[in-house]
Backbone as a printed PyTorch tensor [residue, N CA C, xyz], in Angstrom:
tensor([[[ 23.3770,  -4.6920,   0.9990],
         [ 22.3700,  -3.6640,   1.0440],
         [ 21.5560,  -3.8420,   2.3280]],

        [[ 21.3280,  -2.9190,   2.8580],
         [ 20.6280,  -2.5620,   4.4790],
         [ 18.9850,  -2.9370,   3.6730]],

        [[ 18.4690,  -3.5450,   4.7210],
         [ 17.2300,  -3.5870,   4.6490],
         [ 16.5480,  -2.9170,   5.1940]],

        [[ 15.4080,  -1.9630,   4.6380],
         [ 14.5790,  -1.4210,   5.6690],
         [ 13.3310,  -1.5940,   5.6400]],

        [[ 12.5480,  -2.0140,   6.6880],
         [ 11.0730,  -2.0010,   6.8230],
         [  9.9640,  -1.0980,   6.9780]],

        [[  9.5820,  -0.5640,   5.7470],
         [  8.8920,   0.6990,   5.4370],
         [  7.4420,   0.5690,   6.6630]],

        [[  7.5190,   1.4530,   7.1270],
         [  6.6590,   2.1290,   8.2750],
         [  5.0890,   1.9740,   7.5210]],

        [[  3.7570,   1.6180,   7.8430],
         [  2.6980,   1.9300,   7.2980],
         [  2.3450,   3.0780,   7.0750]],

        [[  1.9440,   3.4570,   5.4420],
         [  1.7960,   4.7140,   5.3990],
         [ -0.0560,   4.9910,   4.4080]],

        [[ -0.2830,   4.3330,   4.8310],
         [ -1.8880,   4.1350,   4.3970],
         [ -2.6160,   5.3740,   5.1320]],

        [[ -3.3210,   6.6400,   4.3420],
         [ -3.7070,   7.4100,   4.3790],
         [ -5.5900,   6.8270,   4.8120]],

        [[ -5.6820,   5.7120,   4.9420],
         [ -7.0940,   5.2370,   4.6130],
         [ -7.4250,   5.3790,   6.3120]],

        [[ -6.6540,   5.0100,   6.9540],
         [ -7.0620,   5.0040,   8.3720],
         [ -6.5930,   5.9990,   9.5820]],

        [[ -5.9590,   6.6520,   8.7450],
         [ -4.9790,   7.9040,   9.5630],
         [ -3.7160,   7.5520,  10.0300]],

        [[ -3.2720,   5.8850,   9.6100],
         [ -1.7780,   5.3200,  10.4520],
         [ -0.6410,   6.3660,   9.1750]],

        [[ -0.6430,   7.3790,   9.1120],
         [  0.4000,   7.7760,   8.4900],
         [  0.6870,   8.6720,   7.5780]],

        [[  0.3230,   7.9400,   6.1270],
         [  0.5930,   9.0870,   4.3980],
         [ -0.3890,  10.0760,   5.0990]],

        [[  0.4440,  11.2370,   4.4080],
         [ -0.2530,  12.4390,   4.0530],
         [ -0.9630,  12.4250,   2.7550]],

        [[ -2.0280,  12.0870,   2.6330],
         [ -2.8050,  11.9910,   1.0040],
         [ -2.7630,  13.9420,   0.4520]],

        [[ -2.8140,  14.6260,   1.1940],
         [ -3.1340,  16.1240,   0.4830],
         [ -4.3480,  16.1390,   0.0060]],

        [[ -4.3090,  17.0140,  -0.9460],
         [ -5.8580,  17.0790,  -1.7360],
         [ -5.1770,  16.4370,  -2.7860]],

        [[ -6.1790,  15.2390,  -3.5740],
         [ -5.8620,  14.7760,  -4.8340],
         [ -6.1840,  15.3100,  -5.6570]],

        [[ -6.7140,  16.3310,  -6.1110],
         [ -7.5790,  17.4170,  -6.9400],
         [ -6.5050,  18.0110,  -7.2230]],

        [[ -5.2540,  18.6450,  -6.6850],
         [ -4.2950,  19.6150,  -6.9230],
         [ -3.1540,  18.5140,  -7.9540]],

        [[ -3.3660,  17.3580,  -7.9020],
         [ -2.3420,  16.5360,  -8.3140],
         [ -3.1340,  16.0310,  -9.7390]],

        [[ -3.8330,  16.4940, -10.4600],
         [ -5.1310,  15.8540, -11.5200],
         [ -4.6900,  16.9310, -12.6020]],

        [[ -5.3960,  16.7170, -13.6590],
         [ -4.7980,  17.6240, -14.9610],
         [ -6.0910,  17.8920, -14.8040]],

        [[ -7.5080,  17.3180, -14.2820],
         [ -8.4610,  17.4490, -14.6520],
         [ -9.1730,  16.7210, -13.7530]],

        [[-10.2880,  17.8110, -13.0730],
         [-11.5250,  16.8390, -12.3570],
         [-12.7640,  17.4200, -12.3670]],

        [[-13.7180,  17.0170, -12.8820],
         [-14.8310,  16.8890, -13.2650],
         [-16.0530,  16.3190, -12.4890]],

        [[-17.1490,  16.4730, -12.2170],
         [-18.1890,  15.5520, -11.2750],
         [-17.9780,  14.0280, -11.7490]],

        [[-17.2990,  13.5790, -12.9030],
         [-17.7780,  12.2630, -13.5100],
         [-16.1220,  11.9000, -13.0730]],

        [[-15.1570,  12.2070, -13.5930],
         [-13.9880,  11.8350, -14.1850],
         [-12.8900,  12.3030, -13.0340]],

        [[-11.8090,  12.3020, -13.1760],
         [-10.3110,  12.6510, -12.7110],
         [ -9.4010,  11.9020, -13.2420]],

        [[ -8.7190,  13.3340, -13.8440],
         [ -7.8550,  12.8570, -14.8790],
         [ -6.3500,  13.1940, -14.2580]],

        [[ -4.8830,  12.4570, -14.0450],
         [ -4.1020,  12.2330, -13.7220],
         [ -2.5990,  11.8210, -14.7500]],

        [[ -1.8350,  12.2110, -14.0820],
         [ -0.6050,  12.0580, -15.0220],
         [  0.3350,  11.3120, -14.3530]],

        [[  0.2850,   9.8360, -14.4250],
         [  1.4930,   9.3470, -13.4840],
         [  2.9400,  10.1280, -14.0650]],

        [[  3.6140,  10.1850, -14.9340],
         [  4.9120,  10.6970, -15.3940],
         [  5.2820,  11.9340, -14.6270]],

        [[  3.8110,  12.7430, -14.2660],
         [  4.1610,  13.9980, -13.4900],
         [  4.1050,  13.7490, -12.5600]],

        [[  3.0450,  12.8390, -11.5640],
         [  3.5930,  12.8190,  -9.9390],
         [  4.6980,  11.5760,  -9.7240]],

        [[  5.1860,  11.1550, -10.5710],
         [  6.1670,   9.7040,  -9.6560],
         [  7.5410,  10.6710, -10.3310]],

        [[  7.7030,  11.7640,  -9.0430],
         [  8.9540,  12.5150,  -9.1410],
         [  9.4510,  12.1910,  -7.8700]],

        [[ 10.7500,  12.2150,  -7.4040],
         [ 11.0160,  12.0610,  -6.1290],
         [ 11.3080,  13.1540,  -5.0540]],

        [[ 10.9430,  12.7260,  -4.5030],
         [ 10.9190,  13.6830,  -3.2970],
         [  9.5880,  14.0840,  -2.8030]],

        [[  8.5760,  13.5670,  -3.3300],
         [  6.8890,  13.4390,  -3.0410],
         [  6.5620,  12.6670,  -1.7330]],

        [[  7.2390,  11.8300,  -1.0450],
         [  6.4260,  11.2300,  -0.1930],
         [  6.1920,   9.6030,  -0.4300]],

        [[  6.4000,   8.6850,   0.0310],
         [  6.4170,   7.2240,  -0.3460],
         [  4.7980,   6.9220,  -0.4890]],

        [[  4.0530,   7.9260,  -0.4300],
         [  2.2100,   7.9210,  -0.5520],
         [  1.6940,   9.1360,  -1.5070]],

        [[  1.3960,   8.5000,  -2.4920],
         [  0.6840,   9.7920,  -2.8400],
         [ -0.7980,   9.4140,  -3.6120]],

        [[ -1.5850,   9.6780,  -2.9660],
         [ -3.3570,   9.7800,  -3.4050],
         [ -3.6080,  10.3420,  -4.7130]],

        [[ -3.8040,  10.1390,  -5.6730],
         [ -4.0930,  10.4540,  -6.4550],
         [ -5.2130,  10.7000,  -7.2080]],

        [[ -6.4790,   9.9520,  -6.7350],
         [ -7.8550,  10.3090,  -7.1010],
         [ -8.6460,   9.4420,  -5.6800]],

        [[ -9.9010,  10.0230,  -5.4850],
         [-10.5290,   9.1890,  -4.1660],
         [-11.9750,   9.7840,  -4.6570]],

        [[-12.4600,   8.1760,  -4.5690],
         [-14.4510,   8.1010,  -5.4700],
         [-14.5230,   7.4880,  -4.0840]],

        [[-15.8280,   7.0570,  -4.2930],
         [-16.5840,   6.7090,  -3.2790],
         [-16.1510,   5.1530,  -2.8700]],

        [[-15.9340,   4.0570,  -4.3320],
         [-15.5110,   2.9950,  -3.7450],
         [-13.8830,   2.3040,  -3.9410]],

        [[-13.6320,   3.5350,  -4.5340],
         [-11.8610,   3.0390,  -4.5120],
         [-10.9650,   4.4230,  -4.9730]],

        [[ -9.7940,   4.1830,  -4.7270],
         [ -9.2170,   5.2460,  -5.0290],
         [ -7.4990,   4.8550,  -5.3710]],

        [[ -7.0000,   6.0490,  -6.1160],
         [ -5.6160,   5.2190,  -6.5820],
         [ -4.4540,   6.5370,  -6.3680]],

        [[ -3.1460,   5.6570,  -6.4270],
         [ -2.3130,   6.3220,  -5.4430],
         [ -0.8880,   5.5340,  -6.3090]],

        [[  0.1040,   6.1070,  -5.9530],
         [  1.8110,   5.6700,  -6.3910],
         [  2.1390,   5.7260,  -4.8410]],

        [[  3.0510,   4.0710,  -4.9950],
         [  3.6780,   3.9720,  -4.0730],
         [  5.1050,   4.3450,  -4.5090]],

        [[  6.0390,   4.5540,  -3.6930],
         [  7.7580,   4.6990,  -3.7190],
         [  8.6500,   3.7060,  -3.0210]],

        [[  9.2400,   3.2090,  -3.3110],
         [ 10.3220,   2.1150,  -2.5090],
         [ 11.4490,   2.1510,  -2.9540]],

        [[ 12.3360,   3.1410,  -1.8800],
         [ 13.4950,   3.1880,  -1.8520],
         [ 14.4290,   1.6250,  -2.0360]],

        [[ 15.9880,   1.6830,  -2.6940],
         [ 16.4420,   0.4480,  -2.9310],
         [ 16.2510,  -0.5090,  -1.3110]],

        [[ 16.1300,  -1.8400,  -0.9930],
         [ 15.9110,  -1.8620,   0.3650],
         [ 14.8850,  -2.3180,   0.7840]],

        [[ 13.7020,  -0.8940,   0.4690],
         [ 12.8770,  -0.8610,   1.5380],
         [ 11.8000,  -1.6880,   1.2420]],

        [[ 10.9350,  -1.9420,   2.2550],
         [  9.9250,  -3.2880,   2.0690],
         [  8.5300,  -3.1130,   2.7710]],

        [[  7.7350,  -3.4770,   2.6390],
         [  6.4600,  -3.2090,   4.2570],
         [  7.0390,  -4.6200,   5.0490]],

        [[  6.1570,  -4.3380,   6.0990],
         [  5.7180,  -5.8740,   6.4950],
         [  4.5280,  -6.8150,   6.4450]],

        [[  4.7350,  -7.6840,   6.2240],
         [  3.5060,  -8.2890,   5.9020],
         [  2.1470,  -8.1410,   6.7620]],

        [[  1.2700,  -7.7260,   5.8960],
         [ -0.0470,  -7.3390,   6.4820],
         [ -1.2510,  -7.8780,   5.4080]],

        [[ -2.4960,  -7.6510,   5.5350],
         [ -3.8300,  -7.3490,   5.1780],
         [ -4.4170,  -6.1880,   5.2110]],

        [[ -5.2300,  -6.0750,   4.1310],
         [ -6.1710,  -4.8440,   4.3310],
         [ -7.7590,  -5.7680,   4.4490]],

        [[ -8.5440,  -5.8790,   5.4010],
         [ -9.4610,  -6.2900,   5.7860],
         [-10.5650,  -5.7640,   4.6580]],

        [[-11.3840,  -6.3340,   3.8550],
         [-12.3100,  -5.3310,   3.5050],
         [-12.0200,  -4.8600,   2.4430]],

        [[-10.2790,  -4.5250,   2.0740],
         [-10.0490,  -3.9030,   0.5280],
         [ -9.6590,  -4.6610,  -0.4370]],

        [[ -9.5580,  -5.0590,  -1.4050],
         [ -8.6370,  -5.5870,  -2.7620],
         [ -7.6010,  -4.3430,  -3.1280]],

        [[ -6.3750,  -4.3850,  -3.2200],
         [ -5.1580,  -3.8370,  -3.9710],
         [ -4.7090,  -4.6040,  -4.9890]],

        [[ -4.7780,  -3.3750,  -6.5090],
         [ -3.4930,  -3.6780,  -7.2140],
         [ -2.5290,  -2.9870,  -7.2430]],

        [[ -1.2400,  -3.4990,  -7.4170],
         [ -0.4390,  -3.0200,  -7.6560],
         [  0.3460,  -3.1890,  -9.0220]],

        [[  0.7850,  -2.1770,  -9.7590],
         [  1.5310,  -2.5230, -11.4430],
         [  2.4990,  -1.4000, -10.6800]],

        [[  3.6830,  -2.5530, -11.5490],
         [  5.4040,  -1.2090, -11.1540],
         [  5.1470,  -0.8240, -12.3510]],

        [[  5.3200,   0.5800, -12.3800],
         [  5.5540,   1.9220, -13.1510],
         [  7.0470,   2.0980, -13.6040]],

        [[  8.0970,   1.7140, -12.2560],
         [  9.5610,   1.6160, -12.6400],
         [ 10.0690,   0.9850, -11.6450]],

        [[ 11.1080,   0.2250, -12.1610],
         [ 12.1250,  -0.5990, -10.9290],
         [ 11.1440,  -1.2160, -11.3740]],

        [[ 11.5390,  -2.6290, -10.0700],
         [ 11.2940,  -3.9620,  -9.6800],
         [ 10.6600,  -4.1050,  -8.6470]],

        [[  9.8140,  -4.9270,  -8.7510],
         [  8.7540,  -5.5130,  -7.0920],
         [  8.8530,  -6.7270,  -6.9950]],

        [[  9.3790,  -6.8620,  -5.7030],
         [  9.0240,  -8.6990,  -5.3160],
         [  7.8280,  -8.4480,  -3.8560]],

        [[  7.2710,  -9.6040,  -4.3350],
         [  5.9730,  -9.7290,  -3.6350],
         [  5.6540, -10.9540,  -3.0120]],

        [[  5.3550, -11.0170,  -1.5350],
         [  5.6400, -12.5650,  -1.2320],
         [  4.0890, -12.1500,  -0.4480]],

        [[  3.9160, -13.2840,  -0.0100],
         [  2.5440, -13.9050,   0.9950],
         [  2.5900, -14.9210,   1.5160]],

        [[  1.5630, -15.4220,   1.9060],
         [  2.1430, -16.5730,   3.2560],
         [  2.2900, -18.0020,   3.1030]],

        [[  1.2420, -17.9440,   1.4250],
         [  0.9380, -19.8050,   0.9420],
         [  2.2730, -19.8230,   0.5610]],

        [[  2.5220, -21.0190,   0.0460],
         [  3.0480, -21.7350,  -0.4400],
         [  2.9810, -21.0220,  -2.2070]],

        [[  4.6290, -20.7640,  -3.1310],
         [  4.1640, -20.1750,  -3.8610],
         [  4.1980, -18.6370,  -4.1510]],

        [[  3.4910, -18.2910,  -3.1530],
         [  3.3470, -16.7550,  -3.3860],
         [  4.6950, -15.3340,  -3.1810]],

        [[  5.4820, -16.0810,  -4.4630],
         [  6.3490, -15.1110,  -4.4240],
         [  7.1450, -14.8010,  -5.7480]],

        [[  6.8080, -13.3640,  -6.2700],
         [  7.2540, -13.2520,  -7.6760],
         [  7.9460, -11.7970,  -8.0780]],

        [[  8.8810, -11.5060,  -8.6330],
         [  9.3650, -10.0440,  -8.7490],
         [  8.3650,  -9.6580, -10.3650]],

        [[  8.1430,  -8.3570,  -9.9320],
         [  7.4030,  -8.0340, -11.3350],
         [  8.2240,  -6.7390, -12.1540]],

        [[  8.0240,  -6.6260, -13.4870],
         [  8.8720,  -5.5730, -13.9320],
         [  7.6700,  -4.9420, -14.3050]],

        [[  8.4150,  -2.9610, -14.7250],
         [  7.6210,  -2.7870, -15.7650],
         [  6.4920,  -3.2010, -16.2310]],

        [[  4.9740,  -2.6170, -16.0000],
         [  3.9290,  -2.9250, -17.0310],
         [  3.3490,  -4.2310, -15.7080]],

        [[  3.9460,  -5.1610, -15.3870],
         [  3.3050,  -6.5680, -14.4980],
         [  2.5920,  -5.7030, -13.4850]],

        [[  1.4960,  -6.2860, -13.1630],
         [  0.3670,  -6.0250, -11.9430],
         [  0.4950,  -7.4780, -11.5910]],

        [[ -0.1710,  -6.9160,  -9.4950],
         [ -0.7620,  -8.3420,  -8.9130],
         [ -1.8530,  -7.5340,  -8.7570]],

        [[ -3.2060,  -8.5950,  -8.4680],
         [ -4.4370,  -7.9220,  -7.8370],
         [ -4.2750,  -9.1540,  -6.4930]],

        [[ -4.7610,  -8.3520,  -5.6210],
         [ -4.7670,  -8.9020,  -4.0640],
         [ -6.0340,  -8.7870,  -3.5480]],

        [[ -7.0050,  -9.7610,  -3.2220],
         [ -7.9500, -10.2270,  -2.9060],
         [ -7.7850,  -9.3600,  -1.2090]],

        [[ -9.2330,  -8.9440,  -0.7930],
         [ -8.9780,  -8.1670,   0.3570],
         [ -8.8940,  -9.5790,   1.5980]],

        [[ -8.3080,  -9.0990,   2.1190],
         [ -8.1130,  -9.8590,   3.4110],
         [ -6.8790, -10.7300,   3.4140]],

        [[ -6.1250, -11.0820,   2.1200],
         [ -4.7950, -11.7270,   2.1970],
         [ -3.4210, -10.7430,   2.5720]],

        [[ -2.7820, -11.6600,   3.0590],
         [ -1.6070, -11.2990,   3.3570],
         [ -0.7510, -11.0460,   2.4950]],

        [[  0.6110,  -9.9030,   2.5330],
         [  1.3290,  -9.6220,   1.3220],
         [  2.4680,  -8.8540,   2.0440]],

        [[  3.6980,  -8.7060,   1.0950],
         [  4.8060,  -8.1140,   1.6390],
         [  5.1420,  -7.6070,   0.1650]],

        [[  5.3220,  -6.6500,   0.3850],
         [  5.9570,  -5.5670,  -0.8170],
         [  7.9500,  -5.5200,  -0.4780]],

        [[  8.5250,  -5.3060,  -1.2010],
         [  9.9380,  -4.9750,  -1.1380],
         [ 10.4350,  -4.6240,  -2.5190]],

        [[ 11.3540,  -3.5970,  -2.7110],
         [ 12.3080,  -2.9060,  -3.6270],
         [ 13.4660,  -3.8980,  -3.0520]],

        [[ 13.6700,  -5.3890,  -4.0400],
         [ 15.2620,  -5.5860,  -3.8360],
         [ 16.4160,  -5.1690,  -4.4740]],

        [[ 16.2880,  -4.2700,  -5.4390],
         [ 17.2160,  -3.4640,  -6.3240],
         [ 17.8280,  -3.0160,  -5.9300]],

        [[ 18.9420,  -1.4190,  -6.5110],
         [ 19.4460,  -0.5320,  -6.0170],
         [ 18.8280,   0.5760,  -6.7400]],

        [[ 18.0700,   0.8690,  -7.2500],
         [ 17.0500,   1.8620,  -7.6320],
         [ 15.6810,   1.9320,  -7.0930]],

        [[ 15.2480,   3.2390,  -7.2780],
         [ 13.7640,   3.0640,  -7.0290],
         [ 12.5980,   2.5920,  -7.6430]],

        [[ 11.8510,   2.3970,  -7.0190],
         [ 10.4870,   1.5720,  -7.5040],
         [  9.3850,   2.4650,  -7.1870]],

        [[  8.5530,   2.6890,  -8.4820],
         [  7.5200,   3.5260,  -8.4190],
         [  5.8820,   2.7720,  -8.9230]],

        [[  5.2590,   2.4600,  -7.8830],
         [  4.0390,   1.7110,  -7.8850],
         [  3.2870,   2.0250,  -7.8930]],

        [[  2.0510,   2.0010,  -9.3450],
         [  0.9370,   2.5930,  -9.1440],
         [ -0.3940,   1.6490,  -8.4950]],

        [[ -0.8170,   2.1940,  -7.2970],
         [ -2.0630,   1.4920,  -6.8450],
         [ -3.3460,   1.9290,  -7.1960]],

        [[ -4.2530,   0.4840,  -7.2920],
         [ -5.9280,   0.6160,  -6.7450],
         [ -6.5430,  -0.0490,  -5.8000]],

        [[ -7.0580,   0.8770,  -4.7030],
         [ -7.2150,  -0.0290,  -3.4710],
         [ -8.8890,   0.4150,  -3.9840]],

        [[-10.0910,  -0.7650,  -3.5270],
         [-11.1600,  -0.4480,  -3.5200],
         [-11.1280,   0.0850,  -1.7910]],

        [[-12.2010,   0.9920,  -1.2480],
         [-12.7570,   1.6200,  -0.4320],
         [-13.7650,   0.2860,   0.6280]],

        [[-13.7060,  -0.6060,   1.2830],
         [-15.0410,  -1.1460,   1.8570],
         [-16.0850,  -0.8950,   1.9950]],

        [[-17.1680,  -1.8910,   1.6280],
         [-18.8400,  -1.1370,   1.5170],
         [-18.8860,  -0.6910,   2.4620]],

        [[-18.8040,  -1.9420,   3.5110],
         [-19.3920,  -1.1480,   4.6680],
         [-17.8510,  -1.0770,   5.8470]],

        [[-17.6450,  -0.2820,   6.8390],
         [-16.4420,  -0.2090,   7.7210],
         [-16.5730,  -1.3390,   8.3410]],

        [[-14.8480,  -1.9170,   8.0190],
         [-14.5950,  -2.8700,   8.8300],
         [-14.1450,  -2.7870,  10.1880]],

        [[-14.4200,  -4.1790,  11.0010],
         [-14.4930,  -3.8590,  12.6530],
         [-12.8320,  -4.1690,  12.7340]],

        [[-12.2040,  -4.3920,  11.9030],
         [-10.7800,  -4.4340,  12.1100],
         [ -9.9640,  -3.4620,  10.9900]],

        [[ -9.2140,  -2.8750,  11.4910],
         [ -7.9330,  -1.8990,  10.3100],
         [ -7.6630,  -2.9390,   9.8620]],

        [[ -6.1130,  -2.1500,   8.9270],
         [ -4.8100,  -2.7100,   8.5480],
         [ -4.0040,  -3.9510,   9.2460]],

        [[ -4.0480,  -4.7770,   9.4790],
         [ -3.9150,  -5.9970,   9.9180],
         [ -2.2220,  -6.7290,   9.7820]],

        [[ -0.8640,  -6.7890,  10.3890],
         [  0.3240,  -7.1520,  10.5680],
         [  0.0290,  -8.7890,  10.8840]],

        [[  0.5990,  -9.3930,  10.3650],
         [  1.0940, -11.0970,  10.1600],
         [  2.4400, -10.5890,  11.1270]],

        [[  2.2420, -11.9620,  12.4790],
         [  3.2850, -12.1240,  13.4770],
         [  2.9020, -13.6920,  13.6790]],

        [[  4.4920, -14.0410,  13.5440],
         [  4.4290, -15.5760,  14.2150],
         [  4.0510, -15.6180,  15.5750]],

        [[  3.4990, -16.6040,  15.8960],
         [  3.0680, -17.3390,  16.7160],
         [  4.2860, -16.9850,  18.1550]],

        [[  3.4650, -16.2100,  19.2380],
         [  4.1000, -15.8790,  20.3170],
         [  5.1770, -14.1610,  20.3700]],

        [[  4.9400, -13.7380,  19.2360],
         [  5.5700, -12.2680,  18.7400],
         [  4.1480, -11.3720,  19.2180]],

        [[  3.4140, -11.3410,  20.2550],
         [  1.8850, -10.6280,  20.9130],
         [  2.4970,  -9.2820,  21.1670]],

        [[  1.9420,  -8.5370,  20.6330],
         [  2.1760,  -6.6930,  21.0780],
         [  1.0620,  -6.4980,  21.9050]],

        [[  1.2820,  -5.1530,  22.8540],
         [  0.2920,  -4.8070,  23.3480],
         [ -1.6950,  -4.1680,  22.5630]],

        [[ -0.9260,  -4.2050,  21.2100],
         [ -2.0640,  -3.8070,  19.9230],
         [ -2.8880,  -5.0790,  20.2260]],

        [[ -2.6950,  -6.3520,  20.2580],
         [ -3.0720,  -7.8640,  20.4640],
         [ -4.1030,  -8.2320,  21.0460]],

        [[ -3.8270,  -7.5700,  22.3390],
         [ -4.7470,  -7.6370,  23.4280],
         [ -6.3160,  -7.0970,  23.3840]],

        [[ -7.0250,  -7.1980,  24.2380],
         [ -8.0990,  -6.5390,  24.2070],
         [ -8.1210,  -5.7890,  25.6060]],

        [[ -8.8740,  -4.9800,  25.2750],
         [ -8.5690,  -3.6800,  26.8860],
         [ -8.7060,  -4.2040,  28.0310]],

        [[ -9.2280,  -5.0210,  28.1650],
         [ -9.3020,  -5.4390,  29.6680],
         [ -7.6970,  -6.2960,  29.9380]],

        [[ -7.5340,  -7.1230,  28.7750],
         [ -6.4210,  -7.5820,  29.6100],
         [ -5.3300,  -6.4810,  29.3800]],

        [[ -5.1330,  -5.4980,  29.1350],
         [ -4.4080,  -4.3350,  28.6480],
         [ -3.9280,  -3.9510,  30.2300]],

        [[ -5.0280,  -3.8970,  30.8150],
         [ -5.4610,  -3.3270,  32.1560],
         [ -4.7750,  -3.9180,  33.3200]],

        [[ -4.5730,  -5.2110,  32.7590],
         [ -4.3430,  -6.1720,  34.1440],
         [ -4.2920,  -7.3390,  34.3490]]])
């Protein structure tokens, strides 16, 4: 099976998902409430992002992972994510020592903001993940954050001056 390394698609910073309006995707929204039907949006052909409600300090969303596909290991600075598979299988690794477990059905991880994590579908089916990312109080001075060994420096790395010259 081909591996593929799913592209960032985090609607939170503009690197990507199309969130839409989450209001059109709700059975029900109210000033207090929003009410949602995972069974009705984790259809395929939606988009590997889909937003599903957005409050002021968190908001929740289904991920998709084709058989294969994986992120790369990153951080969200500032946020906590859970993730519970809805369907299929998730393996989930990070950087300690340890941190690596496939979850079925019904299993959640919660991810402390600022750690590192790698998502992957090693199956041959799809995997449908429902998330809760909290929102940061206040904006962080850094995005979405990629884990690179030591001497792997992109031009993202740098700071503008040495960009320059």
């Amino acid at each position: 099976m081909a591996v593929e390394t799913r592209k960032y698609t985090d609607d939170n910073t503009g690197g990507g998902g199309s969130a839409g309006d989450p209001t059109k995707k709700q059975k029900l929204t109210t000033p207090s409430w929003q009410v949602v039907s995972l069974a009705d949006n984790a259809q395929p052909g939606r988009g590997s992002y889909q937003r599903l409600t957005n409050n002021k300090r968190a908001h929740i969303a289904l991920n998709y992972y084709e058989p294969g596909q994986r992120d790369e290991m990153h951080c969200h600075p500032g946020s906590e994510h859970i993730f519970m598979v809805f369907r299929g299988a998730l393996t989930i690794r990070g950087i300690n020592e340890g941190e690596e477990i496939t979850l079925q059905p019904g299993e959640l991880v919660h991810i402390k903001a600022g750690h590192y994590y790698q998502l992957a579908n090693e199956t041959d089916g799809v995997t449908v993940l429902y998330q809760v990312a909290t929102n940061p109080i206040k904006p962080s001075p850094v995005g979405r954050r990629s884990f690179r060994r030591a001497g792997d420096i992109t031009s993202d790395d740098l700071l503008p001056a040495q960009r320059m010259g």
